[in-house]
Backbone as ProteinMPNN parsed JSONL, in Angstrom:
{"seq_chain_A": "XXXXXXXXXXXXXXXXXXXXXXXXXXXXXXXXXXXXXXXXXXXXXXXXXXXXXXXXXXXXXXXXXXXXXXXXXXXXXXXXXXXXXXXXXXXXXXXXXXXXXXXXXXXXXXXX", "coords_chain_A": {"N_chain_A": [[0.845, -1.167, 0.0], [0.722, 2.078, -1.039], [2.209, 4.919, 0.595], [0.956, 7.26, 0.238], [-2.009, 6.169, 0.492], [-2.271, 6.569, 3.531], [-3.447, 7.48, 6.666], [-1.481, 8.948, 8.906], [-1.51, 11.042, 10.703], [-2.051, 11.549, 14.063], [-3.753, 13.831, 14.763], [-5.194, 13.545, 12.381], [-6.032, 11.027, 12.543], [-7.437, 11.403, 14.95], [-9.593, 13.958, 14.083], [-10.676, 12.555, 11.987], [-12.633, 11.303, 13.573], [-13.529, 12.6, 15.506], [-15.362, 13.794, 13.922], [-17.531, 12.743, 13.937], [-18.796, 11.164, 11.705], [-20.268, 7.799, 11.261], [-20.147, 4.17, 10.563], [-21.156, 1.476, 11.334], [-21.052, -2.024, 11.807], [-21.016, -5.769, 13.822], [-18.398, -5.828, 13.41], [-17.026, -3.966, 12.707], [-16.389, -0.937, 12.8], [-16.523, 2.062, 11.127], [-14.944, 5.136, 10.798], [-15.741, 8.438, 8.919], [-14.659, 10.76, 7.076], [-14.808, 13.746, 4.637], [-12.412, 14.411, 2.101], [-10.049, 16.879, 0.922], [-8.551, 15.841, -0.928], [-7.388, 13.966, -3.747], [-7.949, 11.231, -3.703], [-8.738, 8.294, -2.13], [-8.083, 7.993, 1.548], [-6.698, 6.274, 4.186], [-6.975, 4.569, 7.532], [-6.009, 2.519, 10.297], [-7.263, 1.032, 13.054], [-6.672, -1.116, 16.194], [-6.897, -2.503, 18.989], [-5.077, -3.659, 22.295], [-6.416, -5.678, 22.984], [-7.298, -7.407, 21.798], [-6.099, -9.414, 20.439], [-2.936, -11.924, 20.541], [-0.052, -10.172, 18.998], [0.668, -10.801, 16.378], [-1.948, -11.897, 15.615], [-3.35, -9.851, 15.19], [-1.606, -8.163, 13.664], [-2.019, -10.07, 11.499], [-4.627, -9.12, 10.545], [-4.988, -6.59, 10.326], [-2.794, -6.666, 7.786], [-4.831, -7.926, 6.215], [-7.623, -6.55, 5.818], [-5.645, -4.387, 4.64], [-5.089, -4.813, 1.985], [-7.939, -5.494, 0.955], [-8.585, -3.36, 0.757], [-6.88, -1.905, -0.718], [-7.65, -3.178, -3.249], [-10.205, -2.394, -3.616], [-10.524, 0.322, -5.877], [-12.215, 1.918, -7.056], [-13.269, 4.368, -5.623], [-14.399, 6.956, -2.968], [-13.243, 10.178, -2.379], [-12.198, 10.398, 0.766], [-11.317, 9.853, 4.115], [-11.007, 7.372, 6.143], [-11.613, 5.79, 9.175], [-10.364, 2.792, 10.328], [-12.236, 0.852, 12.834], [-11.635, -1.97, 14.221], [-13.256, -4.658, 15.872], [-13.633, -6.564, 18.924], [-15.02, -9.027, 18.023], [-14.351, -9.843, 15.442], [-12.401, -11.45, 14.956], [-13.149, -14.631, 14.907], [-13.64, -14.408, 12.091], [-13.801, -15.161, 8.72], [-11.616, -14.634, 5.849], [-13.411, -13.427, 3.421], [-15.183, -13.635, 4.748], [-14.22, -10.938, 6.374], [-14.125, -9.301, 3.912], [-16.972, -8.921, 2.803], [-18.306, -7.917, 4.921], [-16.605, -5.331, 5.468], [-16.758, -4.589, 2.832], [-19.644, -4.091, 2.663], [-19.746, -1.725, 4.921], [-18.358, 0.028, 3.465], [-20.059, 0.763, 1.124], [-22.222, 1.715, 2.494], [-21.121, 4.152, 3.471], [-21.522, 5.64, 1.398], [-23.642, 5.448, 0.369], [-24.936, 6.915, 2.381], [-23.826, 9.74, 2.38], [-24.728, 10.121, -0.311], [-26.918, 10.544, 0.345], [-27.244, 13.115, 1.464]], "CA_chain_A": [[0.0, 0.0, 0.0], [1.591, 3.11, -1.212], [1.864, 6.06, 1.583], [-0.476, 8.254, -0.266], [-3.426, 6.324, 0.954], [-2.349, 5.723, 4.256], [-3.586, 8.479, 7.73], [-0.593, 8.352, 9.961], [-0.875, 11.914, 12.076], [-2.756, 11.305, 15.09], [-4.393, 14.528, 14.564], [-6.024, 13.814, 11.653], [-7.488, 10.369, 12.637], [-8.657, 12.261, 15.735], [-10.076, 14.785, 13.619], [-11.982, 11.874, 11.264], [-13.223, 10.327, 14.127], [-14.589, 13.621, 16.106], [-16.374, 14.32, 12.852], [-18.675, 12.18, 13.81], [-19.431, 10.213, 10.697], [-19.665, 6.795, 11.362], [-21.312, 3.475, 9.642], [-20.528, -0.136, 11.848], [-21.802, -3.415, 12.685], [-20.713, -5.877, 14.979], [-17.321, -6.288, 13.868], [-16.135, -2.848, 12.637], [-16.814, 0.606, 12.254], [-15.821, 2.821, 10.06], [-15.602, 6.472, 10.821], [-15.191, 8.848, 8.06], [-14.689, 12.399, 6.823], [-14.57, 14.492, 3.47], [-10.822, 14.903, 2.348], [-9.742, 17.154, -0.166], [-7.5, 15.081, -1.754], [-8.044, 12.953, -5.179], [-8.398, 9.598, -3.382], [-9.025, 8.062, -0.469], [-6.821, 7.572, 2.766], [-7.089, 5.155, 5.949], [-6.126, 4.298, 8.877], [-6.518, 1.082, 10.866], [-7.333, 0.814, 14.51], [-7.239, -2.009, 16.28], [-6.755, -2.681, 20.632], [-4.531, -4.844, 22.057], [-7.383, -6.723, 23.871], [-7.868, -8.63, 20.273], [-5.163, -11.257, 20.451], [-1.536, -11.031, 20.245], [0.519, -9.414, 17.925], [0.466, -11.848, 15.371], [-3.169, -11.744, 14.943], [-3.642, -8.418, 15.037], [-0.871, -7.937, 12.183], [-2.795, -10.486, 10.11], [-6.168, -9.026, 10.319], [-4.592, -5.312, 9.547], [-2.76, -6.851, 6.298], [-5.813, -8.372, 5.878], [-7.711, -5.029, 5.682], [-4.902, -3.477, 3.9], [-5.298, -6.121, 1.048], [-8.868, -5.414, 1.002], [-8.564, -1.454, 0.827], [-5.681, -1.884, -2.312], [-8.219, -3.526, -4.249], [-10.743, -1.349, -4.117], [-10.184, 1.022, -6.851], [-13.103, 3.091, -7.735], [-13.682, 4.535, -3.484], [-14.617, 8.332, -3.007], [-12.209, 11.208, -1.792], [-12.625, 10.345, 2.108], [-10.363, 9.597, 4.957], [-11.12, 6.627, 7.033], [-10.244, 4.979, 10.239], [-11.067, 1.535, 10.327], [-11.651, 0.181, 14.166], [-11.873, -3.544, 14.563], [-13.645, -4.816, 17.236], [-13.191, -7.877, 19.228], [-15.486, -10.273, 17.492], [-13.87, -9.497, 14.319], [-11.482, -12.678, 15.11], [-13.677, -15.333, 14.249], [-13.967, -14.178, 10.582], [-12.535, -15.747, 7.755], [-11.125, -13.154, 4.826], [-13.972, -13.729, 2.831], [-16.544, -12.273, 5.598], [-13.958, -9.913, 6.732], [-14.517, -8.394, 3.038], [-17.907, -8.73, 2.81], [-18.289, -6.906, 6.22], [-15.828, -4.015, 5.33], [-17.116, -3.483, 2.155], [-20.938, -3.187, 2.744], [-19.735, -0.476, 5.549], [-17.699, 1.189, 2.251], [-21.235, 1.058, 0.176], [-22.989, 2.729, 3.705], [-21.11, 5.654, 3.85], [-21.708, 6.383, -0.028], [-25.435, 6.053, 0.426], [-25.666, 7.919, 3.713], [-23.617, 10.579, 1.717], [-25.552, 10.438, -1.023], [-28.703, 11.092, 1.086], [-27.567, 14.438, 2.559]], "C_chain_A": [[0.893, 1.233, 0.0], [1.074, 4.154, -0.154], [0.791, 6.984, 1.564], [-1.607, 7.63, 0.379], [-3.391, 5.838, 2.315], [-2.169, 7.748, 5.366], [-2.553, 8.367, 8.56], [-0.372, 9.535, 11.337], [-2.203, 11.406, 12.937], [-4.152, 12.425, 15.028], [-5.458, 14.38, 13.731], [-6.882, 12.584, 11.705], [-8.044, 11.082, 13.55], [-9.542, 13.086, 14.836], [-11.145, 14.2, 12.739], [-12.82, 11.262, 12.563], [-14.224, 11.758, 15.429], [-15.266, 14.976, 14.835], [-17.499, 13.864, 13.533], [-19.746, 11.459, 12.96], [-19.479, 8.796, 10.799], [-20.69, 5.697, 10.625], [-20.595, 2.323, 10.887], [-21.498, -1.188, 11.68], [-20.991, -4.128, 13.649], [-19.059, -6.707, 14.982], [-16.422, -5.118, 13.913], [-16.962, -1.787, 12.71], [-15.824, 1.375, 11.727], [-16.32, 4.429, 9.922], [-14.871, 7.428, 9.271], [-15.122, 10.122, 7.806], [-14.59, 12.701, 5.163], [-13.294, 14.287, 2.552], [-10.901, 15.878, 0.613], [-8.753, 16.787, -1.045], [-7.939, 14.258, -2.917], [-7.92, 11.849, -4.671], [-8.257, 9.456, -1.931], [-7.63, 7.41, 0.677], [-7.562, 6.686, 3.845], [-6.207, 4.959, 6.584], [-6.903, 2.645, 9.405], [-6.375, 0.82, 11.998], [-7.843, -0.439, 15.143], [-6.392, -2.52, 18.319], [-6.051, -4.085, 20.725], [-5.09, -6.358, 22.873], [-7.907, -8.12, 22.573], [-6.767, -9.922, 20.284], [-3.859, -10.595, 20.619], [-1.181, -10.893, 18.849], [0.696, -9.995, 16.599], [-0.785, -11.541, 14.891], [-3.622, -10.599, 14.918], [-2.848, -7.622, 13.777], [-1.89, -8.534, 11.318], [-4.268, -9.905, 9.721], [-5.588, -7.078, 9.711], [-4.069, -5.554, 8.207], [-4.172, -7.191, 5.875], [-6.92, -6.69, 5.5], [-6.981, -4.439, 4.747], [-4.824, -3.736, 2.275], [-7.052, -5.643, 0.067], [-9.258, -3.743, 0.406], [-8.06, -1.374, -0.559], [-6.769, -2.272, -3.126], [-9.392, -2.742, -4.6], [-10.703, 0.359, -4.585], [-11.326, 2.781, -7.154], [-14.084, 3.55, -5.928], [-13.793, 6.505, -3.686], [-13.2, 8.69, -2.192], [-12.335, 10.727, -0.472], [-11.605, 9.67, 2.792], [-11.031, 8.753, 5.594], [-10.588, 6.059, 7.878], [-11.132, 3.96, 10.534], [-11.156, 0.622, 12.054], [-12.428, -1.445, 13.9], [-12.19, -3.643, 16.193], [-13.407, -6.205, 17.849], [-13.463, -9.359, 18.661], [-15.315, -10.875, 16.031], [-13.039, -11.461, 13.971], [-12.11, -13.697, 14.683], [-14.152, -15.43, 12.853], [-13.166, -14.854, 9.642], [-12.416, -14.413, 6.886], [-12.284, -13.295, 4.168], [-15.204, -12.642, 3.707], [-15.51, -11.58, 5.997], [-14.265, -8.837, 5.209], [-15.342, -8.194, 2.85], [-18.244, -7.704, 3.545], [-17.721, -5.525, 5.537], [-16.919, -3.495, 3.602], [-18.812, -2.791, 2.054], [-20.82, -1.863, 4.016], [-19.42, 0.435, 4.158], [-19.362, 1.552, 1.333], [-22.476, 2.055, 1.207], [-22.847, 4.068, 3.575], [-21.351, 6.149, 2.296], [-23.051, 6.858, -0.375], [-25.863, 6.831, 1.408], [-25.17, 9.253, 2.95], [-24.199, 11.209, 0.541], [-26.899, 10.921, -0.952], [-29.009, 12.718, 1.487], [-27.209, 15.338, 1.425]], "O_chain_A": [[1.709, 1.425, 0.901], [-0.128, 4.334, 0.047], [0.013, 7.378, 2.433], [-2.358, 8.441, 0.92], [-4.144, 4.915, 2.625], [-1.43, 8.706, 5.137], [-2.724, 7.332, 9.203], [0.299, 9.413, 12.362], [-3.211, 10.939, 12.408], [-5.312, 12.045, 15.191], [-6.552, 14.868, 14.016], [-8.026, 12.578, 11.252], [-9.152, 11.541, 13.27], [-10.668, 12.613, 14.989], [-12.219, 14.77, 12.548], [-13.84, 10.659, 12.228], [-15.33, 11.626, 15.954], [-15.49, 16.186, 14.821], [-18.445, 14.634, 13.702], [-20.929, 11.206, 13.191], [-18.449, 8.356, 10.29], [-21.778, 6.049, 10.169], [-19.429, 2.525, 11.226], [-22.689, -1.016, 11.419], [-20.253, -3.452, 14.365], [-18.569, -7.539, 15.745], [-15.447, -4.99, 14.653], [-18.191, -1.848, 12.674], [-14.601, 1.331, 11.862], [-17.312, 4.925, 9.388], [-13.806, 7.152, 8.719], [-15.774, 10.742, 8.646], [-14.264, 11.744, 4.462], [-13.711, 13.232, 2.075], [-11.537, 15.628, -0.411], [-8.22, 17.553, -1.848], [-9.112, 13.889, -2.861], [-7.649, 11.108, -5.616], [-7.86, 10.143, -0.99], [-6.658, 6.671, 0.517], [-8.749, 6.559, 4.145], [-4.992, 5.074, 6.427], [-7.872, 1.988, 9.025], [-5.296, 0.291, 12.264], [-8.96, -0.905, 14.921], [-5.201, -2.816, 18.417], [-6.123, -5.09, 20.018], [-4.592, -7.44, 23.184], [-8.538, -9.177, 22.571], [-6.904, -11.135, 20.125], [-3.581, -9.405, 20.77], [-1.753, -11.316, 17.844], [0.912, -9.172, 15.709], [-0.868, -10.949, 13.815], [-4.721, -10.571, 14.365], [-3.329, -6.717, 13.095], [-2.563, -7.864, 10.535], [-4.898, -10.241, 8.718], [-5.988, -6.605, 8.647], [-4.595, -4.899, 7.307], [-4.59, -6.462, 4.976], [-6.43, -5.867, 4.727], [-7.639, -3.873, 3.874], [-4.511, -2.852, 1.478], [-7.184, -5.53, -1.152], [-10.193, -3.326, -0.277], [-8.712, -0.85, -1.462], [-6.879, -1.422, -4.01], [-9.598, -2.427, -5.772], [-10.818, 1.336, -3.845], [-11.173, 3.99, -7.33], [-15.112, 3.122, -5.402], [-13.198, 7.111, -4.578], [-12.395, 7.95, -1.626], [-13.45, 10.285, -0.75], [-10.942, 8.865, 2.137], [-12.107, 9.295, 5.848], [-9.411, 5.703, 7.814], [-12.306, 4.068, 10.888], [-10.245, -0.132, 12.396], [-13.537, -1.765, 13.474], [-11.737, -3.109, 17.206], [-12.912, -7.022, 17.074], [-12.771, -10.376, 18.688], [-15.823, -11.882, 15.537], [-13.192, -12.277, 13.062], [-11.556, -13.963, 13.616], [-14.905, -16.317, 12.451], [-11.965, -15.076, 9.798], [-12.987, -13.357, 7.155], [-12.518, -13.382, 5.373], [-15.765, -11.569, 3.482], [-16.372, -10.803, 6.406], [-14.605, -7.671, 5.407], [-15.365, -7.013, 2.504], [-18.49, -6.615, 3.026], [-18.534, -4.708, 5.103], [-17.536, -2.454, 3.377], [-19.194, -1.692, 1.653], [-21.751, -1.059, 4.061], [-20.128, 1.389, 3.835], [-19.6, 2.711, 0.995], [-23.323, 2.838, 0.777], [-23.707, 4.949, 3.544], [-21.318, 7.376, 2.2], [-23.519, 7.842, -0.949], [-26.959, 7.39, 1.408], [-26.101, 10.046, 2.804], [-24.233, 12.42, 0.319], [-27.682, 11.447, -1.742], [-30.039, 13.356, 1.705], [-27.242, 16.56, 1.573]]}, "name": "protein", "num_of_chains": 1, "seq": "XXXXXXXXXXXXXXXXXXXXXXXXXXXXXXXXXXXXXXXXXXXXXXXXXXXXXXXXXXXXXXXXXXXXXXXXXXXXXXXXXXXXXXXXXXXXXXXXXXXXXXXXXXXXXXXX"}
């Protein structure tokens, strides 16, 4: 994943995440903001109450994998939090999951 689409000041996930945009269910949420930039950025949050470090790497590549491939994504900054029950997923529903949040925030956006 090239740097360009990746949030790394602290500031600015704070800043997507006390937007107050958010879409989840009950494995992630996904808060988001505007950006003025020509493509989209993320971030990936994830506690270290989820497993050890091992599985918490694989489920962020995993994610990161997931993000690269989708191509045609609006301008918008996201920070992706994983939640605990996330772990029992295979890749298959972790993409499913992630991307009907990505099709949420396009229609909640599209609403307003």
């Amino acid at each position: 994943m090239k740097k360009q689409f990746r949030v790394k000041k602290s500031k600015e996930i704070d800043a997507i995440i006390n937007h107050r945009q958010s879409v989840g269910s009950k494995f992630f949420v996904i808060y988001y903001k505007e950006s003025n930039k020509n493509h989209f950025r993320f971030a990936i949050s994830i506690g270290k109450k989820y497993g050890k470090a091992t599985q918490r790497n694989l489920i962020k590549r995993q994610i990161r994998m997931i993000f690269q491939t989708k191509k045609a994504m609006p301008s918008y900054d996201f920070v992706v939090v994983v939640r605990n029950n996330a772990k029992s997923l295979k890749f298959k529903e972790i993409k499913d999951n992630l991307e009907n949040l990505i099709n949420k925030t396009q229609e909640t956006e599209n609403k307003r």
